[in-house]
N, CA, C and O atoms as CSV, one atom per row, in Angstrom:
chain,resi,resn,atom,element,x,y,z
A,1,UNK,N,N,32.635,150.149,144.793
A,1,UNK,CA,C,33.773,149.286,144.603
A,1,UNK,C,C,33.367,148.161,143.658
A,1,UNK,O,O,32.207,147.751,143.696
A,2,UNK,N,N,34.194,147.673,142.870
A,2,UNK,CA,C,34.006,146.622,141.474
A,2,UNK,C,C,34.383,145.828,142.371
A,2,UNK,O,O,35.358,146.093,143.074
A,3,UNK,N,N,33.770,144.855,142.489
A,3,UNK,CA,C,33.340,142.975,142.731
A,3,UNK,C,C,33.741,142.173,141.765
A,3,UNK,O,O,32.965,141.839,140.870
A,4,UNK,N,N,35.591,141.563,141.840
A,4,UNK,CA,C,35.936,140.572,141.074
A,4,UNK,C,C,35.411,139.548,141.443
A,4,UNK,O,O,34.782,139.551,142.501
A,5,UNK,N,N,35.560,138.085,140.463
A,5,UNK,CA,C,35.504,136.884,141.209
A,5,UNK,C,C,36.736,136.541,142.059
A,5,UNK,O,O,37.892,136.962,142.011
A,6,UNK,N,N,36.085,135.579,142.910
A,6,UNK,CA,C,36.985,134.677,143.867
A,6,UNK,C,C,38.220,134.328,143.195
A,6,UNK,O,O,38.067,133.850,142.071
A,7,UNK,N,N,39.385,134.451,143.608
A,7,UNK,CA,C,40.459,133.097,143.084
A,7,UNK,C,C,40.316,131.904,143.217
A,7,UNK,O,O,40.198,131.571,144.396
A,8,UNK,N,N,40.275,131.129,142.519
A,8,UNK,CA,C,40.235,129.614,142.905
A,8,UNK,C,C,41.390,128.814,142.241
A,8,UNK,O,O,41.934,129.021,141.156
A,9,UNK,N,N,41.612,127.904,143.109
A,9,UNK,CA,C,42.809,126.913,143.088
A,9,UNK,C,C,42.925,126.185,141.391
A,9,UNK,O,O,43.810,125.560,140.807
A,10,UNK,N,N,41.980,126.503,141.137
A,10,UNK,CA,C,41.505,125.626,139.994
A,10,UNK,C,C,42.162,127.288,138.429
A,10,UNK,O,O,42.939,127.247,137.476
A,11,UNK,N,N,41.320,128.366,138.999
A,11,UNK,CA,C,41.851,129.487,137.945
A,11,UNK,C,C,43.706,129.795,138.115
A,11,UNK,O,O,44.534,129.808,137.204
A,12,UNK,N,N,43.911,129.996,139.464
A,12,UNK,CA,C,45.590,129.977,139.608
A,12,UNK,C,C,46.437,129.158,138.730
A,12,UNK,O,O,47.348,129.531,137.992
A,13,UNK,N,N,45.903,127.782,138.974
A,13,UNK,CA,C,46.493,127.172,138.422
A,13,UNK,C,C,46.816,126.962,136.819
A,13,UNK,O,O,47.855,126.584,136.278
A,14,UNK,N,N,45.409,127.386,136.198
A,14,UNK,CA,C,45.333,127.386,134.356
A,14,UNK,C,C,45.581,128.669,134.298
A,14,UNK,O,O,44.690,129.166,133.610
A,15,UNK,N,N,46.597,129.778,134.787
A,15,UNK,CA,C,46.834,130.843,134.689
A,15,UNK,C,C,48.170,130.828,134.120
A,15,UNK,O,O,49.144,130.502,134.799
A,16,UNK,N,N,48.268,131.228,132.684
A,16,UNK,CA,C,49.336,131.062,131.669
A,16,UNK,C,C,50.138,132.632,131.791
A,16,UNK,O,O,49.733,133.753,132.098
A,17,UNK,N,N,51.265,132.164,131.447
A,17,UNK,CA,C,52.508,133.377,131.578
A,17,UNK,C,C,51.915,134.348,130.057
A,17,UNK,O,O,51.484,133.733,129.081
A,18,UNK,N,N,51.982,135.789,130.079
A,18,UNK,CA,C,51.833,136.942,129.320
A,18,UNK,C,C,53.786,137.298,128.973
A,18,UNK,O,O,54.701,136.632,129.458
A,19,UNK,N,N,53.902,138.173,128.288
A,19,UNK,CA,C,54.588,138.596,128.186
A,19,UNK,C,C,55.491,139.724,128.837
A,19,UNK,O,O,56.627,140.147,128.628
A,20,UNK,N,N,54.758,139.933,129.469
A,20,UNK,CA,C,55.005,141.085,131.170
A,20,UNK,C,C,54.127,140.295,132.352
A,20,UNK,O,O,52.970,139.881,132.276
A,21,UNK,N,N,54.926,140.237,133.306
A,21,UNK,CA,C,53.880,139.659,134.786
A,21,UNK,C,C,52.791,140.454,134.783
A,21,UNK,O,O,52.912,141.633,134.450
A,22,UNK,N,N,51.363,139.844,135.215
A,22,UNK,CA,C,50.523,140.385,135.882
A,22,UNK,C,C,50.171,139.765,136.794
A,22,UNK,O,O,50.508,138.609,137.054
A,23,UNK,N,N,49.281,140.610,137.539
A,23,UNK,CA,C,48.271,140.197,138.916
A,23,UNK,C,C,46.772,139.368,138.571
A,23,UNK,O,O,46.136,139.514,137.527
A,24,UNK,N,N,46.519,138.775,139.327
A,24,UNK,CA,C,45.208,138.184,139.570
A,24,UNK,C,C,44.380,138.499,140.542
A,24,UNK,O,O,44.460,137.650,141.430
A,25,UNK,N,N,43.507,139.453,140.820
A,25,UNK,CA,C,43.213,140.082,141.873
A,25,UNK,C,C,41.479,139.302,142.416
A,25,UNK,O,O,40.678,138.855,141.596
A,26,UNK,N,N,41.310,139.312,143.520
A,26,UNK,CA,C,39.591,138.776,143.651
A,26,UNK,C,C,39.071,140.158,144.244
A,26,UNK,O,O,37.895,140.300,144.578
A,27,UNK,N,N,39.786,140.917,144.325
A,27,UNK,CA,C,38.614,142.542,144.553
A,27,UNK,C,C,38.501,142.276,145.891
A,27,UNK,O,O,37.580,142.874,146.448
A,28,UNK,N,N,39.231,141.489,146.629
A,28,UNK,CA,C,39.098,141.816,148.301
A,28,UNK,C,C,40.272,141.437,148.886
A,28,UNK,O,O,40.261,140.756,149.911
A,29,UNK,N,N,41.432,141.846,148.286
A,29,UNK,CA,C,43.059,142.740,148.779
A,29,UNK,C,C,43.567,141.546,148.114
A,29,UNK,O,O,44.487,141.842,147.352
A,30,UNK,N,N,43.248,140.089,148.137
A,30,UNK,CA,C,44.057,139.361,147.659
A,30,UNK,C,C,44.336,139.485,145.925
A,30,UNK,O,O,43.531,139.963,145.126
A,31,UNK,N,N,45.583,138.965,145.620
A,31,UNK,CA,C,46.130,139.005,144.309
A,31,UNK,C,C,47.293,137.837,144.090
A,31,UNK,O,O,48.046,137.678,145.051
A,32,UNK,N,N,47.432,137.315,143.357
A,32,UNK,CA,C,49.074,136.392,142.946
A,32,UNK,C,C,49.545,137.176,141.619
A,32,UNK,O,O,48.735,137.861,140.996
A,33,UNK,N,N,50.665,137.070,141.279
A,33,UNK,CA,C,51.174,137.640,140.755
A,33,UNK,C,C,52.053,136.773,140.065
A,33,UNK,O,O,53.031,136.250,140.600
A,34,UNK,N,N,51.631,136.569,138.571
A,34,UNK,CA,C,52.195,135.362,137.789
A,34,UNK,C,C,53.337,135.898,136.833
A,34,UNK,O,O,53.450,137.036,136.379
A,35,UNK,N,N,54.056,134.937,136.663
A,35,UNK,CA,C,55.622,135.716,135.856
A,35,UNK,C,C,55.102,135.580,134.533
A,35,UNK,O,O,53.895,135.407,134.363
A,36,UNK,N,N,56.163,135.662,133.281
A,36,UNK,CA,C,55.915,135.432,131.987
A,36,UNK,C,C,56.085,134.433,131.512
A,36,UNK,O,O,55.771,134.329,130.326
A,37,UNK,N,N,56.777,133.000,132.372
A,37,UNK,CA,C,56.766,132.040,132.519
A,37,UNK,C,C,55.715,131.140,132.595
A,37,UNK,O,O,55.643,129.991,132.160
A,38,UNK,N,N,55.074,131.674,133.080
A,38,UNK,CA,C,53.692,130.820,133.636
A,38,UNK,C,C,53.884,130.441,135.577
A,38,UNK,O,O,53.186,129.626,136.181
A,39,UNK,N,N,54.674,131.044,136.016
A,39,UNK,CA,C,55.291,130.403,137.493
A,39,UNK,C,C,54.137,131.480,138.300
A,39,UNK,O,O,53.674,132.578,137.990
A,40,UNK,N,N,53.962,130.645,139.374
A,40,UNK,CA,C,53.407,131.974,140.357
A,40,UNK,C,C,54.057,131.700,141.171
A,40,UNK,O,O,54.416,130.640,141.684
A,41,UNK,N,N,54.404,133.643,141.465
A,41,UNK,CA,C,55.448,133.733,142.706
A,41,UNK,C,C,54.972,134.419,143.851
A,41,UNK,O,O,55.322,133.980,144.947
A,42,UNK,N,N,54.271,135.371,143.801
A,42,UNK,CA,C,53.754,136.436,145.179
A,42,UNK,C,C,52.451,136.258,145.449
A,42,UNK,O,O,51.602,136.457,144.580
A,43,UNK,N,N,52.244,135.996,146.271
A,43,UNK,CA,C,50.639,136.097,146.712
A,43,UNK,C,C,50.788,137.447,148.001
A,43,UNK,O,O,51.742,137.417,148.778
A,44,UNK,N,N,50.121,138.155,148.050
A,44,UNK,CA,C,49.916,139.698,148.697
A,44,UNK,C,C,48.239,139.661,148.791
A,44,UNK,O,O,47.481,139.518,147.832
A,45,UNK,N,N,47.745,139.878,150.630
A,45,UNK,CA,C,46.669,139.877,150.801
A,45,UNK,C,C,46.588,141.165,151.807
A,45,UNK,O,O,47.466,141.878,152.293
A,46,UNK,N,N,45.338,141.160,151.899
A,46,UNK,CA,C,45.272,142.087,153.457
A,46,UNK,C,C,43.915,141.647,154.252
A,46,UNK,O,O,42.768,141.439,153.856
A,47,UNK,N,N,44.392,141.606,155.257
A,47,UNK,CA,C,43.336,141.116,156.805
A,47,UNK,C,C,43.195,141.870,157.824
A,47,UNK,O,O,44.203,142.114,158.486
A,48,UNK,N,N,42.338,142.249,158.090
A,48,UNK,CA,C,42.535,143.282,159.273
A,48,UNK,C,C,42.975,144.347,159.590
A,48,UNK,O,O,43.217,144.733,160.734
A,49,UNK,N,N,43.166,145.119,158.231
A,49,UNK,CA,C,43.592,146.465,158.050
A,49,UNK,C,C,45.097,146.193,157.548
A,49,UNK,O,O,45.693,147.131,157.018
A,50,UNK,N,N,45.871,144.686,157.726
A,50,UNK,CA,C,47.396,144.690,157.694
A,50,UNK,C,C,47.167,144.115,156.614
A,50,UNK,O,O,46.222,143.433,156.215
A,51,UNK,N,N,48.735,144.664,155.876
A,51,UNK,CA,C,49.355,143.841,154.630
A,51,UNK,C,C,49.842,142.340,154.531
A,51,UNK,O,O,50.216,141.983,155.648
A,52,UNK,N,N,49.928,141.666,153.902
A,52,UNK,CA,C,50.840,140.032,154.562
A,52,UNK,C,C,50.873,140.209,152.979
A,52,UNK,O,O,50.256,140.880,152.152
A,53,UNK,N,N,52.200,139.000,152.969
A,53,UNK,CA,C,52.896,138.644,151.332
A,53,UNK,C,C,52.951,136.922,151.507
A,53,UNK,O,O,52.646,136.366,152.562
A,54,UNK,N,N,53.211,136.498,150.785
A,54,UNK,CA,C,53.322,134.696,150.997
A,54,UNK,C,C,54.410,134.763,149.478
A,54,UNK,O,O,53.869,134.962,148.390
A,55,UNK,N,N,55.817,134.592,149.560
A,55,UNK,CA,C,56.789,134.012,148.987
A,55,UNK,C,C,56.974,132.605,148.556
A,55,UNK,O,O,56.828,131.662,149.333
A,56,UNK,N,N,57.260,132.491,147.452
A,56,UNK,CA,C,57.742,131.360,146.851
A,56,UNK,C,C,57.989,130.902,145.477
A,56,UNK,O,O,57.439,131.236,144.428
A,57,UNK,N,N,59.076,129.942,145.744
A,57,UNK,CA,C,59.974,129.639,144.389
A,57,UNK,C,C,59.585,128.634,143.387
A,57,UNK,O,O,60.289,128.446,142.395
């Protein structure tokens, strides 16, 4: 398995909008998912075998 880095509060944040959304993944289930805007909207993790999402506008 490939070993991303950590997310940090600090990379989320200087994470600039593309022209199609992508993901930001740390290689251990978590990801945010930034618009073309520059906005981040989905954060999607997994713990304990379960899925969880964290919403917001």
């Amino acid at each position: 398995m490939v070993k991303l880095a950590k997310l940090t509060g600090t990379a989320i944040r200087a994470a600039k909008g593309r022209e199609k959304p992508y993901k930001m993944a740390d290689g251990g289930g978590l990801y945010i998912l930034v618009k073309p805007d520059g906005t981040r909207y989905r954060c999607n993790y997994r713990h304990a075998g379960k899925d969880g999402r964290w919403l917001w506008a």
